[in-house]
C-alpha positions as CSV (number, residue, x, y, z in Angstrom):
1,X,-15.3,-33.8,-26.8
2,X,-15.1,-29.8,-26.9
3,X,-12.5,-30.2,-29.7
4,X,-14.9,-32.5,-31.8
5,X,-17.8,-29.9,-30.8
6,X,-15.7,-26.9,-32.0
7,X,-14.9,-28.7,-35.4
8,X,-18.4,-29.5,-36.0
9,X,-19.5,-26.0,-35.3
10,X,-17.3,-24.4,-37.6
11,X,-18.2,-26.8,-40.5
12,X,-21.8,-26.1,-39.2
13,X,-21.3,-22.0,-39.9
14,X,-18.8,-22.7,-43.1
15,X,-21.6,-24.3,-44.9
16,X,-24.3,-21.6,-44.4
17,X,-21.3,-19.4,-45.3
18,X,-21.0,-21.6,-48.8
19,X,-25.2,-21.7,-48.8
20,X,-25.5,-17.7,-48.7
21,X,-22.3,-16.9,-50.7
22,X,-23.9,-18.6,-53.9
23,X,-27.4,-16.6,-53.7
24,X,-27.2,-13.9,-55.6
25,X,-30.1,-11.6,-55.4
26,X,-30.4,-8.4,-57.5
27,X,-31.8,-5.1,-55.5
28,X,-35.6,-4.6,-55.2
29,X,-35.3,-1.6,-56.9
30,X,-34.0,-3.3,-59.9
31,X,-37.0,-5.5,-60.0
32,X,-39.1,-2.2,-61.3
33,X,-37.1,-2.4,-64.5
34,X,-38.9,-3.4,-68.0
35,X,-37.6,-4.6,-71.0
36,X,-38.2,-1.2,-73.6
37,X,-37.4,-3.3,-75.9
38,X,-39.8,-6.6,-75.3
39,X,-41.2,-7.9,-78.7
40,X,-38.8,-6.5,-81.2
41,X,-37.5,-9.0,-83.1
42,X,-33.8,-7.3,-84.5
43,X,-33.3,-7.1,-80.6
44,X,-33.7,-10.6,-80.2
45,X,-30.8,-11.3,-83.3
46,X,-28.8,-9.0,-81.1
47,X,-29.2,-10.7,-78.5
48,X,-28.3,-14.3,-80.0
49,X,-25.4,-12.6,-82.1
50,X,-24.1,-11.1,-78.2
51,X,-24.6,-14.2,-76.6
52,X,-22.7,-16.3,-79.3
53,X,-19.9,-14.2,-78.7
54,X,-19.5,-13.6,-75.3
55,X,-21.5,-16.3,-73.4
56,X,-21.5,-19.8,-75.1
57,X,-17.6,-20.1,-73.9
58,X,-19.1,-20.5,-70.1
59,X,-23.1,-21.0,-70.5
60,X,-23.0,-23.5,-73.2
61,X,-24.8,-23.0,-76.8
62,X,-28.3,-24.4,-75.3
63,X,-27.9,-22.2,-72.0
64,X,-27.7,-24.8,-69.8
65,X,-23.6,-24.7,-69.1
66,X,-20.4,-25.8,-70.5
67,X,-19.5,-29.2,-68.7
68,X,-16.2,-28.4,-68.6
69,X,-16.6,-24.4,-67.1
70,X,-19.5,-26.1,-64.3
71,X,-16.7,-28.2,-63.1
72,X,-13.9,-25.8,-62.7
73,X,-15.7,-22.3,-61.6
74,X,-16.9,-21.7,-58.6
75,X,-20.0,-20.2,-58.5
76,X,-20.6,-22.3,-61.3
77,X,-22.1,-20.9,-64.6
78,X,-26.2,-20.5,-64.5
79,X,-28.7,-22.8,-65.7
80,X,-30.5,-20.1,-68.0
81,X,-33.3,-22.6,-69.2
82,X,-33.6,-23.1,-65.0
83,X,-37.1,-21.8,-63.5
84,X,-34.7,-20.3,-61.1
85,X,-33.3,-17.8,-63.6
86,X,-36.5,-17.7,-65.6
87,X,-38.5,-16.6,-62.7
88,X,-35.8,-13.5,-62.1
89,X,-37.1,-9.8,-63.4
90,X,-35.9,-8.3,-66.5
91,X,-34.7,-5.7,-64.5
92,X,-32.8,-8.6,-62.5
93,X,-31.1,-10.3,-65.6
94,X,-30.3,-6.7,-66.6
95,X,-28.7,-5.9,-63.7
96,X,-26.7,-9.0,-63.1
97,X,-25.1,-8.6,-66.4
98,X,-24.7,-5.2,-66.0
99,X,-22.5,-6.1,-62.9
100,X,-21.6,-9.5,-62.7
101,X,-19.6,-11.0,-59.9
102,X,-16.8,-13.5,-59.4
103,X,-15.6,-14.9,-62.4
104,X,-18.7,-13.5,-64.3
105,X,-17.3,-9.9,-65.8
106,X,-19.5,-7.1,-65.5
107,X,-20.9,-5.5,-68.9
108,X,-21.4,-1.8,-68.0
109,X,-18.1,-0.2,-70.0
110,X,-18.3,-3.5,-72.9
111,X,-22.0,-3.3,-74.1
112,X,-24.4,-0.5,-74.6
113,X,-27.8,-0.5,-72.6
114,X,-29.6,-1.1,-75.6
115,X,-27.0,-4.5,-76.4
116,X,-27.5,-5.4,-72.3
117,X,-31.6,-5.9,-72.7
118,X,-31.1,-7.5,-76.2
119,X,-29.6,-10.1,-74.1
120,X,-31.8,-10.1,-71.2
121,X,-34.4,-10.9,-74.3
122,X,-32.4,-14.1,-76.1
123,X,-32.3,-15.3,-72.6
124,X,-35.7,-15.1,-72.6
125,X,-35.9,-17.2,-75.2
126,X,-35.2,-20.4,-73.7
127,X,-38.2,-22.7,-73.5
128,X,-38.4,-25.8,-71.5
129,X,-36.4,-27.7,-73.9
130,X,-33.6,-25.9,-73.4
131,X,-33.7,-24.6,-76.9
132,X,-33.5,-21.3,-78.2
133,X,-37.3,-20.6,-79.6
134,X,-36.8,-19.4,-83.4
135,X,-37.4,-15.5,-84.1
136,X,-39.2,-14.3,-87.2
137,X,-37.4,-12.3,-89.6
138,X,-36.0,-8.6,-88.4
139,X,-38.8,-6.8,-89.0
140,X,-38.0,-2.7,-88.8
141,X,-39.6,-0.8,-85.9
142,X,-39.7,3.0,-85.1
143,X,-39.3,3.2,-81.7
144,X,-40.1,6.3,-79.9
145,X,-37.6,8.8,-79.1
146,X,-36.0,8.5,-75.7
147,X,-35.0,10.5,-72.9
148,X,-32.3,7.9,-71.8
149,X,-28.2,8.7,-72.3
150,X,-26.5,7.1,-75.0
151,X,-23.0,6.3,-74.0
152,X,-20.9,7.6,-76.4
153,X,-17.3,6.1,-75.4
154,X,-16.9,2.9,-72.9
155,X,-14.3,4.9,-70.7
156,X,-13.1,8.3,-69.6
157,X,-9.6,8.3,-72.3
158,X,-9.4,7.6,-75.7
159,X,-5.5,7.0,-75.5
160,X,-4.3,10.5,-73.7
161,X,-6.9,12.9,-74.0
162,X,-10.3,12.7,-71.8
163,X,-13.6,11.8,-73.2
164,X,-16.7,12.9,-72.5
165,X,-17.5,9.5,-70.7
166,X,-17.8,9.4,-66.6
167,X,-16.9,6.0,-64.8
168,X,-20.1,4.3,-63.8
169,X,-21.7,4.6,-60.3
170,X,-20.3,3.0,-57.1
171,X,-16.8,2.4,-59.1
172,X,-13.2,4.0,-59.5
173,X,-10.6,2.8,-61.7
174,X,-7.0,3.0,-62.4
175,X,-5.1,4.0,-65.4
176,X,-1.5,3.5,-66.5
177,X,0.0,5.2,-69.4
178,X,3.0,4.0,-70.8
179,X,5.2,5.5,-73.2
180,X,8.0,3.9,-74.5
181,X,11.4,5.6,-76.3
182,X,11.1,7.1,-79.4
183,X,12.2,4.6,-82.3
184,X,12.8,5.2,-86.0
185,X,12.9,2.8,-89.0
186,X,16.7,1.5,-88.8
187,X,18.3,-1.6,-86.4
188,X,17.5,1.1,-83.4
189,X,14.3,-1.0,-83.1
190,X,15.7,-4.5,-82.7
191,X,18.7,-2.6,-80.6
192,X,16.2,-1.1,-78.7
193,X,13.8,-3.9,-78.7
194,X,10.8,-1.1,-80.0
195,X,12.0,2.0,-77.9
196,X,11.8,-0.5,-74.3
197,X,15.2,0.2,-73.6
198,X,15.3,3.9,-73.9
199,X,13.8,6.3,-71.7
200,X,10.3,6.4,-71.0
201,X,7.5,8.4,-69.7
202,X,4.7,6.7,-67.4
203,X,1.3,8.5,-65.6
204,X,-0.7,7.0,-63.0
205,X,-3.6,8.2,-62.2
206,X,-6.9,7.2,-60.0
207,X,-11.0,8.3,-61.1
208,X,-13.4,8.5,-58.3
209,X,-17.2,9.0,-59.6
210,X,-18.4,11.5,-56.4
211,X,-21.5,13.0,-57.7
212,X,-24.6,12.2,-60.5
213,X,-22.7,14.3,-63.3
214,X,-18.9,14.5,-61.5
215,X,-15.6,12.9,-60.8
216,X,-12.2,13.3,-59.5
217,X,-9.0,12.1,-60.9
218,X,-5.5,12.6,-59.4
219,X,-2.3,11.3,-61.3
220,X,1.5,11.8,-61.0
221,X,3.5,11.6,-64.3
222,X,7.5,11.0,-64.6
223,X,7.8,13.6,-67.2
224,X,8.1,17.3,-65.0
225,X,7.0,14.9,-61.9
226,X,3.9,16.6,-62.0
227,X,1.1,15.3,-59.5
228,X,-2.2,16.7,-60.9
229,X,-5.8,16.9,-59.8
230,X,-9.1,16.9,-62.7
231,X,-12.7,17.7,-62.3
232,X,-15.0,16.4,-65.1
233,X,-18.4,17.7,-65.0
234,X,-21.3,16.6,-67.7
235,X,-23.8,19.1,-68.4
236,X,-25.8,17.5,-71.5
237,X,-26.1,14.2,-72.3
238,X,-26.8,12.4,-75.7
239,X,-30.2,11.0,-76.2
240,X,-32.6,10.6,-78.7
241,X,-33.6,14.1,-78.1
242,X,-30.4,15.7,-77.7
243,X,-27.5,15.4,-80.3
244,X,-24.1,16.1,-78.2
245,X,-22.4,15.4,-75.2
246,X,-21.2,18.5,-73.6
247,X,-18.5,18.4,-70.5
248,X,-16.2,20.8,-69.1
249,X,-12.7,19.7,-67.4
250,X,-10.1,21.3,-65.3
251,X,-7.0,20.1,-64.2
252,X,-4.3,21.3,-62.1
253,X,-0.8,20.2,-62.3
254,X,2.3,21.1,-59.8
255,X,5.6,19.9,-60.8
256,X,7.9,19.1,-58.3
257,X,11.5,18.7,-59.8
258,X,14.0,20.9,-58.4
259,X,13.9,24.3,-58.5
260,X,16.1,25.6,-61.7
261,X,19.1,27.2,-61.2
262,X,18.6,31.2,-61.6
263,X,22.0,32.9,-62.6
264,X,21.8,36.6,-60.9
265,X,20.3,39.3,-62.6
266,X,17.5,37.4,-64.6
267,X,14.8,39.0,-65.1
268,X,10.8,38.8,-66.5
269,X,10.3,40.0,-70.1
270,X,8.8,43.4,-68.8
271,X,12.3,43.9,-67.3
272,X,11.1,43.0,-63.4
273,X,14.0,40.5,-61.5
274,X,12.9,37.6,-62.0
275,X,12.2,35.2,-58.6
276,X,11.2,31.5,-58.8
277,X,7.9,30.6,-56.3
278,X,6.0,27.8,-55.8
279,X,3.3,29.3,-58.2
280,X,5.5,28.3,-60.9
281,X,5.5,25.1,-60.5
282,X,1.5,25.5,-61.5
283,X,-0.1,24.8,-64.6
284,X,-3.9,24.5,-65.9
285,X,-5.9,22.7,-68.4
286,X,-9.3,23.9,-69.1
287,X,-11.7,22.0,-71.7
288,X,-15.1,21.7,-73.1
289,X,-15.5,18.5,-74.9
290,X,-18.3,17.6,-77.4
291,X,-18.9,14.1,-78.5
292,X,-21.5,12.1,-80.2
293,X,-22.7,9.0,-81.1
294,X,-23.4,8.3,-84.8
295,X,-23.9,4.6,-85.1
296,X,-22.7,1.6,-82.9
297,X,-19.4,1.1,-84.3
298,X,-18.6,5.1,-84.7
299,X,-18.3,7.9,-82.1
300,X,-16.1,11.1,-82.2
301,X,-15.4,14.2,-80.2
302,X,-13.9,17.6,-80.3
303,X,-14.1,20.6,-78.4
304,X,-11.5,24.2,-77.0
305,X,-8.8,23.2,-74.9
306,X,-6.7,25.8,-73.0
307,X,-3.1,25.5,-71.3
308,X,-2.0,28.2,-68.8
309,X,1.5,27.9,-67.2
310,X,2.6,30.3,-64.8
311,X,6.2,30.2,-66.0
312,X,6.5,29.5,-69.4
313,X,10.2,29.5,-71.3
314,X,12.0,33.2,-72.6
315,X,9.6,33.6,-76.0
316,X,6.8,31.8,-75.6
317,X,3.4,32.5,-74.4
318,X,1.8,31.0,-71.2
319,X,-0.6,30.1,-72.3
320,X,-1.6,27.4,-75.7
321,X,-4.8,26.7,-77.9
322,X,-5.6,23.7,-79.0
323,X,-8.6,22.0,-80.9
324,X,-8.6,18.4,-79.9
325,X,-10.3,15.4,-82.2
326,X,-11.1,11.6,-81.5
327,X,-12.5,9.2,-83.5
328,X,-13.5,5.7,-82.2
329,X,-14.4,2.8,-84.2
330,X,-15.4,-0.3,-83.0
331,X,-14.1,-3.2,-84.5
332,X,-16.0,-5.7,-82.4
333,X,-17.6,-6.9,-79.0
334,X,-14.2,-6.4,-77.2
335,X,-11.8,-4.4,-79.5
336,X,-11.9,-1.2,-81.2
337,X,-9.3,1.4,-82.7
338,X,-9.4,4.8,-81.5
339,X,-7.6,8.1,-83.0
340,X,-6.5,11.7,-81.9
341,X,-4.9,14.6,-83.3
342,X,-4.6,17.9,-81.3
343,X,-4.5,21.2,-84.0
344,X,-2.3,23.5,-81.6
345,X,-1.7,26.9,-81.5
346,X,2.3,26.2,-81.5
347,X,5.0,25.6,-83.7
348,X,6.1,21.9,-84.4
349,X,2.9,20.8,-81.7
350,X,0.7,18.5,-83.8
351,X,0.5,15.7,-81.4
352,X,-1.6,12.3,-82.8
353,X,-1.9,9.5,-81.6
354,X,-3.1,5.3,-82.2
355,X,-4.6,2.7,-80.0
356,X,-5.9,-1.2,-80.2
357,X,-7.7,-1.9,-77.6
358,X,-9.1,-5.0,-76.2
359,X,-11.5,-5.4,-73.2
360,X,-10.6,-9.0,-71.6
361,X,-13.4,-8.4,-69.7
362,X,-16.3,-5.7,-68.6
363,X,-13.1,-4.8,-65.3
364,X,-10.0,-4.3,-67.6
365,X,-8.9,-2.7,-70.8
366,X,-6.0,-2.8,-72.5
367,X,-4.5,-0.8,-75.1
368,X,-1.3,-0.9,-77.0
369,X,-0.8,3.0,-78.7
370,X,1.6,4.3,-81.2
371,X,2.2,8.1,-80.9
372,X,4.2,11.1,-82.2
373,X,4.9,12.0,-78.4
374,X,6.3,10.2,-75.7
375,X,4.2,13.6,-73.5
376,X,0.9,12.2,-71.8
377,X,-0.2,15.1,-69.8
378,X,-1.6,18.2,-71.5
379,X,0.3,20.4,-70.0
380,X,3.1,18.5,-71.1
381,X,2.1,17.3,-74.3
382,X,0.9,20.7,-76.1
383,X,3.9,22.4,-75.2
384,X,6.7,20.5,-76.2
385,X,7.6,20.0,-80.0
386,X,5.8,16.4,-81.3
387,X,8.1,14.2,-83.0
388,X,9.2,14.1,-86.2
389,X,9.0,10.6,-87.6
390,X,11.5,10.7,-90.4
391,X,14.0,12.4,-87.9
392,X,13.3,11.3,-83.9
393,X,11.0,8.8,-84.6
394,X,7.9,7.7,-83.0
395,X,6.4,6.1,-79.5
396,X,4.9,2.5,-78.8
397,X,3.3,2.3,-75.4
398,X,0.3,0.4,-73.5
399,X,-2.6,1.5,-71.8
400,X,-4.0,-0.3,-68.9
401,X,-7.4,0.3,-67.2
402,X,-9.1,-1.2,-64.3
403,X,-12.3,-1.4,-62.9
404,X,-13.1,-1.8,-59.1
């Protein structure tokens, strides 16, 4: 009798389990949140044009779910013609796409603010027959200039340089950089199978957001075995008002391969014997970065980037200029190509590089890159000689980001 008691009581607490684990409430702080875009009609073609794209696969064209996605996921996808999610806030619907949960991705790094409360709007727009009410034509609107940030790029690397984008609130993520052998047009790709057997360079790395306007990001790269540590600080941020971006970044790299070999009597340039410490195994990277936003399918950056090595190799300087450049352009909802090139101060140092990237969801990114440099780290990659493509060839690699 206690066993069948014991049974019944934990089915008893399982299902409230099952009962709470599928309400999802937003915060009541969230609930203060209005629409700034309620009544414009090019927002609501946004909003049906988002929704086509990235929502009809689970929610079904008329809202009301795809028979086949209510079957196998669990929560199951929303009702959006429901009372229970038409009742919700704006600010509710914004912030449950903004996060999202379970199998639902979260939005935050894929659409803009402006592309999340287009679809809180089309949602919106489901009347009781579970059809989408018809908009009037765009009509252009001059809305008045706002104080709120424009994000310029969706995350903190274009492909190896930094951008001026911090990770959202309340999150960290991960990176891997891959980068493959160097590969030039002859049967060295198919021998090589594209550079994968050769050797290759990889950095980890971790971002942690710990303040409104800073983050912390430490990484350790196979090239120099360098474990570094970067600050990113934002101290202007793009808004109706305000053109650029502006952030500064430092980062601190300490290789620890073996010490080098000193054959007796070496000494520094200024004559002085020479005697290998620990603060040579240090090196810097200091940046100010500028970016803007010119459109929704085109945002760029530049800046001044500095490289200071305490020991640097018999004639050359410790430290190295450079004028970095990105360009991203967004080739749709999920993808877009972004490019760099690095103008620096150094002799056969013109490092660019490629990426494709696709977002699988609003927690993971991928990117596959094609460089002149198999070098991710600054430190590393400004002060070695970039390849030469007719003559060493260039690098494929991936980049992989998550979201937690």
């Amino acid at each position: 009798m206690k066993r069948k008691r014991s049974i019944l009581t934990l089915i008893f607490f399982l299902f409230i389990f099952s009962f709470h684990a599928q309400q999802w409430k937003a915060p009541e702080t969230v609930n203060q949140l209005k629409n700034p875009y309620a009544g414009d009609q090019n927002q609501l073609a946004r909003g049906m044009k988002i929704f086509k794209n990235m929502c009809v696969a689970c929610h079904g064209i008329d809202g009301k779910g795809d028979p086949l996605m209510l079957k196998t996921l669990n929560p199951p996808p929303a009702d959006l013609t429901s009372e229970k999610v038409q009742n919700q806030t704006d600010g509710a619907l914004f912030w449950k796409i903004t996060t999202g949960r379970g199998a639902m991705a979260g939005y935050e790094n894929i659409l803009s603010e402006k592309e999340r409360w287009a679809l809180v709007q089309y949602i919106r727009s489901f009347n009781k027959n579970n059809t989408p009410v018809k908009y009037r034509k765009p009509v252009v609107t001059v809305p008045k200039a706002s104080t709120k940030h424009i994000q310029i790029f969706p995350f903190d690397k274009a492909v190896n340089l930094n951008t001026t984008t911090l990770i959202p609130a309340k999150q960290w993520s991960f990176i891997i950089q891959h980068r493959f052998g160097a590969i030039k047009a002859d049967e060295g790709i198919w021998r090589n199978f594209l550079g994968l057997d050769l050797a290759s360079n990889i950095r980890v790395a971790a971002v942690f957001k710990i303040g409104k306007n800073l983050q912390a990001e430490i990484g350790r790269t196979r090239y120099g075995k360098f474990y570094d540590l970067g600050l990113k600080y934002k101290i202007v941020e793009q808004n109706e008002l305000v053109p650029l971006d502006w952030v500064v970044y430092e980062n601190v790299a300490i290789s620890t391969e073996k010490a080098p070999v000193i054959p007796e009597g070496t000494t520094f340039e200024n004559g002085e014997p020479f005697t290998y410490t620990f603060a040579h195994r240090l090196s810097y990277d200091t940046q100010l970065l500028l970016a803007r936003k010119f459109n929704r399918f085109i945002s760029a950056q530049t800046g001044f980037e500095l490289i200071w090595r305490n020991l640097a190799p018999p004639g050359e300087a410790n430290f190295t200029p450079a004028i970095p450049f990105i360009i991203r352009l967004k080739t749709g909802f999920m993808s877009a190509v972004s490019i760099e090139y690095s103008f620096v101060f150094r002799k056969r140092t013109r490092p660019w590089a490629l990426a494709y990237e696709i977002a699988s969801s609003g927690k993971h990114v991928f990117q596959i890159t094609l460089s002149n440099s198999d070098r991710i780290l600054p430190q590393n990659l400004y002060t070695h000689n970039s390849f030469r493509p007719g003559k060493e060839g260039l690098s494929l690699g991936f980049n992989l980001i998550r979201f937690f």
